[in-house]
Each structure stands twice: as structure tokens, then as C-alpha cells.
VEXNUFI-5149 format. One record per residue (C-alpha): residue in one letter; x, y, z. Coordinates in steps of 0.05 Angstrom, whole numbers, plus 5000, padded with zeros to 4 digits. Example, Ala and Ser with C-alpha at 12.3 -4.5 7.8 and 13.67 -1.06 7.14 Angstrom:
# residues 2
a524649105156/s527349795143/
//
This chain:
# residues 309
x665188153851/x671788393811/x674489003819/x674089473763/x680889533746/x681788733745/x676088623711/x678189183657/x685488903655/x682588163639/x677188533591/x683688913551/x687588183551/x681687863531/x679788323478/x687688363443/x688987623436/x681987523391/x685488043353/x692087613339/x692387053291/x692286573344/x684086633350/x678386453306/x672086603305/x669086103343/x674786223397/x673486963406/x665686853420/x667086423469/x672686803504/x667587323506/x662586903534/x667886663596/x669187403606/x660887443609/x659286933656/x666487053699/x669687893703/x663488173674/x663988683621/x665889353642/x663289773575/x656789423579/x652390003563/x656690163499/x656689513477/x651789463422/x653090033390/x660689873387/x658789203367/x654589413307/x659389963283/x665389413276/x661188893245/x659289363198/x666389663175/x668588863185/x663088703128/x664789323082/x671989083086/x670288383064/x668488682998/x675688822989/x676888112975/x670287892937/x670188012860/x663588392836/x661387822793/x661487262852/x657987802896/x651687872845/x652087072824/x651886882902/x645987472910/x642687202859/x643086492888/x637086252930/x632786812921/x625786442906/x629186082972/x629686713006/x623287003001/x619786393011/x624086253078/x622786983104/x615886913086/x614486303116/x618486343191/x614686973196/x607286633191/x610686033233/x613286503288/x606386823284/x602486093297/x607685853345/x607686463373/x600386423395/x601285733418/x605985883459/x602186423499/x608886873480/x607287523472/x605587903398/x610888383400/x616587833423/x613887393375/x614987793315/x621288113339/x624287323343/x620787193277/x624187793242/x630987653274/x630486893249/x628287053181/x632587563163/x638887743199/x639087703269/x639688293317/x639388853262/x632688563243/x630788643309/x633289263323/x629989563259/x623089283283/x622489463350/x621090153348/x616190033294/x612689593347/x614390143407/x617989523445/x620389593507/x627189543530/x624788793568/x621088643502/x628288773455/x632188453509/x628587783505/x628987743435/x635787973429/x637787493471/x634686873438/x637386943369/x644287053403/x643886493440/x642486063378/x647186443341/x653086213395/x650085543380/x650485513304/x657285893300/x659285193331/x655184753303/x654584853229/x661984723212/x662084133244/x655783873210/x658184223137/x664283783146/x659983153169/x656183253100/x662583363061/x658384073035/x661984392981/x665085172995/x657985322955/x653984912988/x655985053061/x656485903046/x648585823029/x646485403083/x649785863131/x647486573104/x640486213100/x639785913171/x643886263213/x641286913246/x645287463248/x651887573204/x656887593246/x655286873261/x654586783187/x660387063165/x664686703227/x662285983217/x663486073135/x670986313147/x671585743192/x669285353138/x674085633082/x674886253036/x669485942980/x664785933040/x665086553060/x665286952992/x658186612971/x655386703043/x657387443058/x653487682995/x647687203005/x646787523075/x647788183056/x642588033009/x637687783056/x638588313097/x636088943049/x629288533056/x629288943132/x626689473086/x619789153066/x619088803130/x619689453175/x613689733129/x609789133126/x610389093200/x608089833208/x602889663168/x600888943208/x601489373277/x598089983252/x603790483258/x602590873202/x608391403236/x613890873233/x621890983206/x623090443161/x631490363166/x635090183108/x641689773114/x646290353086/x652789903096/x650789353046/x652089912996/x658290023018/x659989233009/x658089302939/x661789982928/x668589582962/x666689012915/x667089502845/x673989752873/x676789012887/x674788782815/x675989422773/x681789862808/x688089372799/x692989802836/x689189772899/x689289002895/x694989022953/x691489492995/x684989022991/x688988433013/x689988873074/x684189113096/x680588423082/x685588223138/x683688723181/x676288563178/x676987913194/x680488143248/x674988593261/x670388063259/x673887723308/x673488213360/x666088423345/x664587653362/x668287793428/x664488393446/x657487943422/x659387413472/x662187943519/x654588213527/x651087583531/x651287703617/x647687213669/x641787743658/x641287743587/x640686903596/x635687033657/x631287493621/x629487033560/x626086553596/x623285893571/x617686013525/x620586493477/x627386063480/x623385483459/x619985923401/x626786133374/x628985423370/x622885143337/x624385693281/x631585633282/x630084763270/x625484953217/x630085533175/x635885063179/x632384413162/x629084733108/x635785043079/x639084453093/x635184033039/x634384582993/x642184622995/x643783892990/x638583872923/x641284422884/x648984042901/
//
């Protein structure tokens, strides 16, 4: 085992160089995942929250660089899609689920994370269902898994397809789980990508609202918070100052570059907190559920994407 000061010194090291230009997205999740699986992380019990706090102000300063009008054409793109895709990987999750033998509550924590946006889904659901901390963990750690997976994956098969900037930005906000995975495998795909997958996402994500009621409603927890998304306002509210207040044009340009930069290091921390115990405690069945969503989200998206062209 590593001392704590070497593991913290290799942890800093780690953690600067994803935040030079000489990493990508795809490089900083998987520094973080070495650092998992090698030093361990020593900030391990603050991890999510930093995590979600710097995603957040990473998406808000995104907005900076999107103009208003692409924001609500690309979150108006897909949405018969959308609700159709949420809708239906929920009743999947809920048959495979029982075929499975995987327990109710994991199953529809995995089904909300795949259908709508990853770990905030989940984290917005669980205490509507009173999960346990062993409940949140499995599921948490089966949609990050995948999302490791498809922050990898998807660019290489976008390029394979020759998908347009359009065409790859929807697949991506569509099938991928959470959005920092989204929003890392569509700048590694280009700008276009990313400034029609951001919005989509963000998008797709205010439907945590009606799912957190309908699943108080499902699981009979009349008492339940229902969270609301407060940051995809801020996006939009970025997104009026980009378009309409010129002089701050230069000013945008930097803080789009520090979100990305942002974004870099919040995919470090993600892989960072993916430890040998987070792997252990999925286990197989719920694994294999997350995947059997995942395949059918993505396939789905896929041909929707390469019809509309």
C-alpha cells in the first residue's frame, strides 16, 4: 500500500497534466482510472461531490461558446426520440430487470441512469426509492463503467460511419449516460459535435424532473423531493450572454477554455473514483442489465441518427 504522501504527490501530478493542453478527454479518464486501480485516491470521500460541482460549472461555461439559436434548434432536435427512448429503456430495464432476478430498486436506478443522464439521474432517484448506500453504489458503478466504455468507443465508430458534426452530437447525447461522457466523446469528435450534443443532453436531462415524481408515484412515496437540474438554466442564461452581449465575446472565448479544461479534470476525478471496490461491488447481473440497455439506447439512436442524415 502507498504512502499517503506518495500517493497524494502522484494524485497532484496526475490531476495538473489533464489540466494542460497536452490531455483530452479520453486521456484524463483513463489517467484517472491508472491512479484508481494503482496509488488509490486519497480524497475519495469528497469525490462525488467535487466531481458534480465541476461538471456543472464545466457545462454552464460551455454556454459561453454556443449561440442561443443552435442551443434551442439542437433542444428541439430528437425530442419525439427522446421521450420515446426514456420511455422505453425504462419499461425494458423494468422486464429485464425481473429476468434477471436483479433487484427493483437497482433496476430502476440503472434504468433511470441509462435513459436520462447518467449518475445525476441516479442520484436524483435514489432517495425517492430510500436506496441504500450498496443499492446507489451498484448502479453508480454500472453506468460509469459503460460510460468509460463509450467515451472510447463512440468516436471511433462516429469516424467509422463518416457521421456528420450533427449526426455524431445526437447519437452521443442520446446513448451515452451521463454528460461528462457526452460532452468528452463529442469534443473529441469536433466543435459541431459538441455544440448540438451539450444542449441535447441538457435537454434530456430536465426530464429528471417527471421521472423523480413518476417514480414517487410507482414506489408509493408520496413524501419524496423531486430535484430539479438548476444548472441547465444557467447554460441557457450563459447561452443569452454569448449571443446578445458582444463585448463579452472575448471573455466567453475564455471561459469556454476553461471548462473544457474543467471537463477534463472532472473526467479524472470520475475515473479517479472508479476503485477495485466500486468494480467488485457491481457484480455480474446488474452489469449485464446495464449493457443490455446501453446495446439497446445506442442501437436504437444509432438508426434513428443515420435516417434523419
Amino acid at each position: 500500500m502507498p504512502s499517503k504522501t506518495f500517493q497524494l504527490i502522484v494524485f497532484l501530478i496526475a490531476l495538473l497534466f489533464c489540466a494542460t493542453p497536452l490531455s483530452s478527454p479520453p486521456i484524463a479518464l483513463a489517467v484517472g482510472l491508472a491512479i484508481a486501480l494503482t496509488v488509490g485516491h486519497p480524497f475519495a470521500s469528497q469525490n462525488h461531490r467535487a466531481t458534480k460541482i465541476l461538471l456543472q460549472c464545466s457545462v454552464v461555461g460551455l454556454g459561453f461558446g454556443i449561440d442561443l439559436g443552435k442551443v434551442l434548434e439542437a433542444g428541439k432536435t430528437g425530442i419525439t426520440f427522446t421521450i420515446f427512448s426514456i420511455a422505453a429503456t425504462l419499461a425494458l430495464g423494468f422486464i429485464a430487470g425481473k429476468f434477471l432476478k436483479v433487484d427493483r430498486r437497482i433496476s430502476h436506478l440503472i434504468s433511470s441512469g441509462t435513459a436520462i443522464c447518467g449518475g445525476s439521474a441516479i442520484a436524483a432517484v435514489g432517495p425517492v426509492l430510500d436506496a441504500s448506500e450498496k443499492e446507489m453504489s451498484v448502479a453508480l458503478g454500472t453506468v460509469f463503467i459503460l460510460n468509460s466504455v463509450a467515451l472510447f468507443l463512440f468516436p471511433v465508430i462516429g469516424h467509422y460511419f463518416n457521421f456528420t458534426q450533427q449526426q455524431f452530437g445526437l447519437w452521443a447525447a442520446i446513448a451515452i449516460h451521463d454528460t461528462s461522457s457526452v460532452v468528452g466523446a463529442a469534443a473529441k469528435y469536433g466543435t459541431g459535435a459538441l455544440q448540438v450534443a451539450v444542449p441535447v443532453k441538457l435537454a434530456r436531462t430536465l426530464w429528471i424532473i417527471p421521472l423523480t415524481f413518476a417514480t414517487s408515484v410507482a414506489f408509493k412515496k408520496s413524501s419524496a423531493k423531486i430535484t430539479i437540474p438548476y444548472f441547465v438554466f444557467l447554460f441557457l442564461l450563459a447561452s443569452v450572454v454569448r449571443t446578445y452581449v458582444a463585448p463579452l465575446a472575448a471573455a466567453s472565448d475564455i471561459l469556454v477554455t476553461a471548462a473544457k479544461t474543467g471537463l477534463a479534470v472532472t473526467l479524472f476525478l470520475i475515473g479517479a473514483g472508479l476503485s477495485k471496490s466500486v468494480l467488485k461491488s457491481v457484480g455480474v447481473r446488474p452489469l449485464v442489465l446495464g449493457v443490455i440497455l446501453w446495446a439497446a439506447i445506442s442501437v436504437g439512436a444509432f438508426l434513428v441518427v443515420m435516417k434523419v442524415g
